[in-house]
N, C-alpha and C positions, 0 to 999 in steps of 0.2 A: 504494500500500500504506500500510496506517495504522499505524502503531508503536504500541499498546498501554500504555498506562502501570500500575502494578502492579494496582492496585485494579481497572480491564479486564481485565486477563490473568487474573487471583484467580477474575473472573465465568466468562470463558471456558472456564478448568481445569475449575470447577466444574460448568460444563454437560456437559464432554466426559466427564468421571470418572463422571460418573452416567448416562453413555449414552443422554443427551436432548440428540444433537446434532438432532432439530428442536424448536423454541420457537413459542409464539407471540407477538406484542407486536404492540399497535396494530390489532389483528383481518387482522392477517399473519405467515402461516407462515414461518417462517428455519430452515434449514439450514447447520450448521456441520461444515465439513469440510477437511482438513487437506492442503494443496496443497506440493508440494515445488518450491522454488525455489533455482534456482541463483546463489551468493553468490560470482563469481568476482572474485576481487581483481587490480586492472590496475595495472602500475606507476604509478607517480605521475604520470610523463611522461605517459602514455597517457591515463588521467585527466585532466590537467589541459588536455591537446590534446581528450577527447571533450568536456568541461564548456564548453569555448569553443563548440565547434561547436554544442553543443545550445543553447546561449546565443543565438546569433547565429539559430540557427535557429526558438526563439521568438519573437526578435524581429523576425525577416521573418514570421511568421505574425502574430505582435499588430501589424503594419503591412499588413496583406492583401497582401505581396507570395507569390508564388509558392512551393509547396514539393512534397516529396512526401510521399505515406502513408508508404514505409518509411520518410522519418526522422522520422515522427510515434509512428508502432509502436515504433519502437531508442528514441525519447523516451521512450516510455509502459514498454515493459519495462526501462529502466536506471531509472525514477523521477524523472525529470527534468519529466517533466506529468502 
């Protein structure tokens, strides 16, 4: 996910307020549409035990050792890769 800085988000608004969530650019169609994510906050403990793991588990994949998809997916949806 990409964090927005004001001057994106200004563009953003601006597209969705005028009800031209699709665009064109670069002679490609874009559709913007508003997905709901869940923001659940993990004690800090739990956090800083999941951040090692995902850690560790990058670094067995940036070394071609062995892993699986679920902890590549639990990476990709906490924002970790």
């Amino acid at each position: 996910m990409k964090k927005l800085n004001a001057h994106e988000a200004s563009l953003i608004k601006e597209i969705i307020d005028e009800n031209n969530a699709t665009f064109e650019m670069e002679n490609q169609l874009y559709n913007v549409s508003m997905i709901k994510a869940s923001m659940k906050k993990l004690p800090k403990e739990a956090c800083t035990k999941k951040q090692q793991r995902f850690e560790q588990t990058k670094q067995n994949i940036l070394n071609g050792e062995s892993f699986s998809i679920d902890e590549v997916v639990e990476m990709m949806d906490c924002g970790a890769l």
